[in-house]
NUVEXRO-566865 format. One record per residue (C-alpha): x, y, z. Coordinates in Angstrom, 1 decimal, m for minus. Example, Ala and Ser with C-alpha at 12.3 -4.5 7.8 and 13.67 -1.06 7.14 Angstrom:
<atoms>
[[12.3, m4.5, 7.8]]
[[13.7, m1.1, 7.1]]
</atoms>
This chain:
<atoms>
[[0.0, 0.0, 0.0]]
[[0.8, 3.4, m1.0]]
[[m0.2, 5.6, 2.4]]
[[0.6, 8.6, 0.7]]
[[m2.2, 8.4, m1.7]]
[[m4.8, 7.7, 1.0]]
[[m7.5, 10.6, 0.7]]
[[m6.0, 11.7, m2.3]]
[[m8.6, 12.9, m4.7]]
[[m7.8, 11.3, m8.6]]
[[m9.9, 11.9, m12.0]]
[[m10.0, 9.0, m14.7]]
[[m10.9, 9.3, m17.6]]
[[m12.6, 7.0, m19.8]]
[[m13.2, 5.1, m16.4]]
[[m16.0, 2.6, m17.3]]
[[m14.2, m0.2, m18.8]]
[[m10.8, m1.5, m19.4]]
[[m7.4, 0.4, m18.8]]
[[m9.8, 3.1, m16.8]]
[[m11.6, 0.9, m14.7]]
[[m8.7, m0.9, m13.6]]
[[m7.2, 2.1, m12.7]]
[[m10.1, 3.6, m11.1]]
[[m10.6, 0.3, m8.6]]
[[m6.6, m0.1, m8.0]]
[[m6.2, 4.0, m7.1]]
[[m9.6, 2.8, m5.0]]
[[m8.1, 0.5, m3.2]]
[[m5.0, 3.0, m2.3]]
[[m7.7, 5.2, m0.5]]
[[m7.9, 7.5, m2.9]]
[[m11.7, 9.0, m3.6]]
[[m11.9, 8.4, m7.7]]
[[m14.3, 10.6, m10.0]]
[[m15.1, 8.0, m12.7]]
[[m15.2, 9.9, m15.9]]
[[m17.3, 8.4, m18.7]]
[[m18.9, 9.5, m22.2]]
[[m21.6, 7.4, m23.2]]
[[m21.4, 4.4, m21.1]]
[[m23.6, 4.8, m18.0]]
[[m24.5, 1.6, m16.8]]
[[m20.9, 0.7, m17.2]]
[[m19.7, 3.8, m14.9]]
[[m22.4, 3.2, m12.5]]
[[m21.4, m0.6, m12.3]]
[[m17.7, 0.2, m11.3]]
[[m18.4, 2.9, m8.7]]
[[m20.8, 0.7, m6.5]]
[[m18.1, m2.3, m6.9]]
[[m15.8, 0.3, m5.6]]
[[m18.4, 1.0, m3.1]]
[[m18.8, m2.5, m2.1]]
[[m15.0, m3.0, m1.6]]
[[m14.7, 0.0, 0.9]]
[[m14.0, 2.4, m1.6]]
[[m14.8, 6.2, m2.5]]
[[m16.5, 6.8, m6.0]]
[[m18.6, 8.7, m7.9]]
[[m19.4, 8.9, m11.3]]
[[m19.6, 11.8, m14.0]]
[[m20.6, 12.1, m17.4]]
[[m18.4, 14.3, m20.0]]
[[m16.9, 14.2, m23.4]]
[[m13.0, 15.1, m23.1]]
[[m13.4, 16.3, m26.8]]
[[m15.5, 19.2, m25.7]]
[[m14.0, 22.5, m24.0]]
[[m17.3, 22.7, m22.3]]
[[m17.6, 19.6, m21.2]]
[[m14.4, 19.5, m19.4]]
[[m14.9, 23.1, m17.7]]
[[m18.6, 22.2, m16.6]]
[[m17.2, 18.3, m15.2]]
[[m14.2, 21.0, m13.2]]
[[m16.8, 23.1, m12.0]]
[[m18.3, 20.2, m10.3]]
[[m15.3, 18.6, m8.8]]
[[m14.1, 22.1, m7.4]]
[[m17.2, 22.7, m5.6]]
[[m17.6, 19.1, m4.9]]
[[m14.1, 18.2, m3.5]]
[[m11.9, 21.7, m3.7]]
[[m8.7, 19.5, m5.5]]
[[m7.4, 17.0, m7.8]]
[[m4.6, 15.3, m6.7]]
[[m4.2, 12.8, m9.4]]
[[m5.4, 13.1, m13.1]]
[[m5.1, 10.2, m15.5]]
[[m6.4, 11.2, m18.7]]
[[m7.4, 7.8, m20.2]]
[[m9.8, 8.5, m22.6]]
[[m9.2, 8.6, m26.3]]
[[m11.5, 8.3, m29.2]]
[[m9.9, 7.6, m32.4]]
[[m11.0, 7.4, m36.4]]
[[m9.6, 4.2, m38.2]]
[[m8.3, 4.3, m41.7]]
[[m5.0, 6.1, m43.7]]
[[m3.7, 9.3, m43.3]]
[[m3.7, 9.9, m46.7]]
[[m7.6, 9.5, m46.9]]
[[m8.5, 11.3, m43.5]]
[[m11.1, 14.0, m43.4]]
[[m10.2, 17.4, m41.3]]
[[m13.3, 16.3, m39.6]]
[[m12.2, 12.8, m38.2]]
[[m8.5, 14.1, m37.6]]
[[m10.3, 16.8, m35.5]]
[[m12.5, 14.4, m33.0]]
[[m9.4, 12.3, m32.9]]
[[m7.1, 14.7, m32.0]]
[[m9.4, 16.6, m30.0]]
[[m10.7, 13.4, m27.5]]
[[m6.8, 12.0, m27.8]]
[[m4.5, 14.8, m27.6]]
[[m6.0, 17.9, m26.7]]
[[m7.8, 16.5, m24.4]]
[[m5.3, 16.1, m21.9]]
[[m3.8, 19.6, m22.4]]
[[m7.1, 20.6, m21.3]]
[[m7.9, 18.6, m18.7]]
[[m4.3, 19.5, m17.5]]
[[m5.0, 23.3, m17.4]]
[[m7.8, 22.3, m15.2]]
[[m6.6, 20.3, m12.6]]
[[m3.4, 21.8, m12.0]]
[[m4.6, 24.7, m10.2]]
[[m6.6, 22.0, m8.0]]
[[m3.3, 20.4, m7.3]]
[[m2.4, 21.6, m3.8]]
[[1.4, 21.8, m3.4]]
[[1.7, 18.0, m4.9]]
[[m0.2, 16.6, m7.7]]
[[0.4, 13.4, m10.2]]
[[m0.6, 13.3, m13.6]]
[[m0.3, 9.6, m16.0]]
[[m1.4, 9.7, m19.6]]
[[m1.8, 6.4, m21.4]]
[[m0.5, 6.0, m25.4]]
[[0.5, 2.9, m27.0]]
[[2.8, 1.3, m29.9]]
[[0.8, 4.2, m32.2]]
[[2.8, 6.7, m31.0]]
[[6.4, 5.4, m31.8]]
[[5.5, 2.7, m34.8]]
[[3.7, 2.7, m38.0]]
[[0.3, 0.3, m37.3]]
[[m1.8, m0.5, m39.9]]
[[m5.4, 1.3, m40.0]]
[[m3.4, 3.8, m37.1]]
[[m3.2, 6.6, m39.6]]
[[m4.2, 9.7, m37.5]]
[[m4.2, 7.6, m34.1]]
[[m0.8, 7.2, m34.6]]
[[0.3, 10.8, m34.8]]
[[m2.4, 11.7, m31.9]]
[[m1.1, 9.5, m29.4]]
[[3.0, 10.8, m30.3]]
[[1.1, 14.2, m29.6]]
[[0.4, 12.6, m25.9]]
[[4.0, 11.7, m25.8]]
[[5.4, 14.9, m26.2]]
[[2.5, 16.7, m24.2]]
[[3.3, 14.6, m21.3]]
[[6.9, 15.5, m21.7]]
[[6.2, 19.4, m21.8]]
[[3.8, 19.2, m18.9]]
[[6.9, 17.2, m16.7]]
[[9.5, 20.0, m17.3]]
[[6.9, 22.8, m16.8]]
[[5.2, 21.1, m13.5]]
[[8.0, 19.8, m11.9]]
[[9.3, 22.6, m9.8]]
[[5.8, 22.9, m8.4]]
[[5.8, 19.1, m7.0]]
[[3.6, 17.7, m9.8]]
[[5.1, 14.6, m11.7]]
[[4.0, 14.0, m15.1]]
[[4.8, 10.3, m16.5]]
[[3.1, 8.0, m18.9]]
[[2.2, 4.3, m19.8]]
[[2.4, 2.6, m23.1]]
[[0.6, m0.7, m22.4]]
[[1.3, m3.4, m25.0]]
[[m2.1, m5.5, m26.7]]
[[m4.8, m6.3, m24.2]]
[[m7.5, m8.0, m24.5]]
[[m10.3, m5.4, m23.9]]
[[m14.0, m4.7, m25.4]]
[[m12.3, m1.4, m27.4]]
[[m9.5, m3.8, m28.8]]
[[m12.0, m6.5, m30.3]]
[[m13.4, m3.9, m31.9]]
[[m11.0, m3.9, m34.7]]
[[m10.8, m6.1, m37.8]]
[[m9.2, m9.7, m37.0]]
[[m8.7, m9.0, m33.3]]
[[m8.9, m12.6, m32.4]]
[[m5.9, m13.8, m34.9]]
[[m4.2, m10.2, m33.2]]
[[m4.4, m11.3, m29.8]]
[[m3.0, m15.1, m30.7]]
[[m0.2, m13.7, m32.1]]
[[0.8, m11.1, m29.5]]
[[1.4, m13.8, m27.3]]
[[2.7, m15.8, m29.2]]
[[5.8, m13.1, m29.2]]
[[5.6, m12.3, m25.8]]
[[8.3, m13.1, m23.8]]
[[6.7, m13.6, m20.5]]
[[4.0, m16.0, m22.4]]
[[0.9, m13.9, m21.9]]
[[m0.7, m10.6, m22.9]]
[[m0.7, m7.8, m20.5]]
[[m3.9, m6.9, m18.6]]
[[m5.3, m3.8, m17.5]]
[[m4.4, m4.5, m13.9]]
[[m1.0, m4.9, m14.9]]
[[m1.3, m0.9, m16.1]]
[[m3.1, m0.2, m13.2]]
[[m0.3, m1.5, m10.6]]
[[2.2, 0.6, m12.6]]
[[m0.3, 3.8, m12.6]]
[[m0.6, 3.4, m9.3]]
[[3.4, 3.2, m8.3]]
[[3.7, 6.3, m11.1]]
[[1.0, 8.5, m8.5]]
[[3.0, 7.2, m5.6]]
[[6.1, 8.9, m3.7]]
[[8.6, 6.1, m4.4]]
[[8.4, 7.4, m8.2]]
[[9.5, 10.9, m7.2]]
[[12.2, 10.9, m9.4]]
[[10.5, 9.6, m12.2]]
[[9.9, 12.8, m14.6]]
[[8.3, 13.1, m18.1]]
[[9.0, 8.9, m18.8]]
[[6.6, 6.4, m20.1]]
[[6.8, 3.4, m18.8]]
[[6.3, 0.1, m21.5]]
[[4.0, m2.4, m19.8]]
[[3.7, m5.5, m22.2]]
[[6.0, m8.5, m21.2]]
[[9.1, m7.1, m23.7]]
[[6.8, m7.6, m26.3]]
[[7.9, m4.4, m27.7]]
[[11.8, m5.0, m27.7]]
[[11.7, m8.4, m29.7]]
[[9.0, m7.1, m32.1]]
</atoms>
């Protein structure tokens, strides 16, 4: 356990399924009171704040699309009157158009970019002045970012656009005792991942050329998130943090 964190106050984003909820129950069990973020899926949300009720936890849930300015400021408005802070911000959520780059509208590179990238910049701006004298902030991107995937053609470039956000926001926070880090999980097999064409033969594959025989799982990410929010990563600055049994070094 992770005293520190006990009380804290953390935002997730995209919190009703997968990587999120993971997150959202682990930074539960830490004693930190979570604000489940969701978009569409309300049954989903609700589901994972009373099982964080029923294990002893803090929860609540709230509805808001990260790809909307006035979303974010109104979901803000809530938590500062509701709580006063935001320790912990771990923008999850991320929307993204399949297809080519060279046959991508302005209007699906804009939602992509907007729910992906810009997203977090926003949601950053937001929190920080809620972050009282400490604060931790873990974005999430994935093989997109550094390598060409098939089908990944504006995901791709939205996700490196995390990877240098997050890098900014560590240089720029730092001095002000609010660490900014990131995780790059390798292929999990979630609801949002068997979305996409041939997922199953995907997933066979992936660990097949896993070293450690097995494909991660979001709890895996979510142990990691939670040692990234903790004081034991305190000098940990602007890194992301590859969690996908070396799948990515043999590959």
């Amino acid at each position: 356990m992770y005293s520190e964190l006990q009380g804290k106050v953390a935002l997730i984003t995209g919190a009703s399924r997968g990587f999120g909820a993971a997150i959202a129950h682990r930074l539960a069990k830490e004693g930190c009171t979570i604000i489940l973020n969701y978009r569409r899926s309300r049954a989903e949300a609700e589901s994972i704040m009373e099982s964080i009720h029923a294990a002893g936890g803090k929860a609540l849930a709230i509805k808001a699309d990260v790809g909307d300015e006035d979303k974010i400021d109104a979901m803000f408005e809530f938590i500062e009157d509701e709580f006063g802070r935001c320790d912990i911000l771990v923008p999850n959520a991320s929307f993204g158009v399949p297809g080519q780059t060279i046959t991508a509208s302005s209007k699906h590179w804009d939602a992509t970019f907007n729910s992906t990238a810009k997203s977090v910049m926003l949601l950053s701006q937001r929190a920080v002045p809620l972050m009282k004298d400490w604060g931790r902030i873990v974005t999430v991107t994935s093989y997109g970012g550094q390598r060409v995937l098939e089908q990944y053609g504006i995901v791709g470039p939205a996700k490196a656009a995390v990877e240098s956000l997050t890098r900014s926001l560590a240089v720029e926070l730092a001095p002000h005792n609010i660490l900014v880090n990131g995780i790059m999980p390798g292929v999990c097999d979630t609801k949002s991942f068997n979305a996409i064409p041939n997922a199953e033969t995907v997933l066979v594959t992936a660990k097949e050329k896993t070293p450690v025989g097995r494909l991660v799982t979001p709890e895996d990410a979510a142990d990691v998130v939670a040692f990234l929010c903790s004081d034991q990563s305190r000098m940990i600055c602007g890194q992301f943090i590859t969690i996908d049994g070396g799948a990515f070094i043999v590959n």
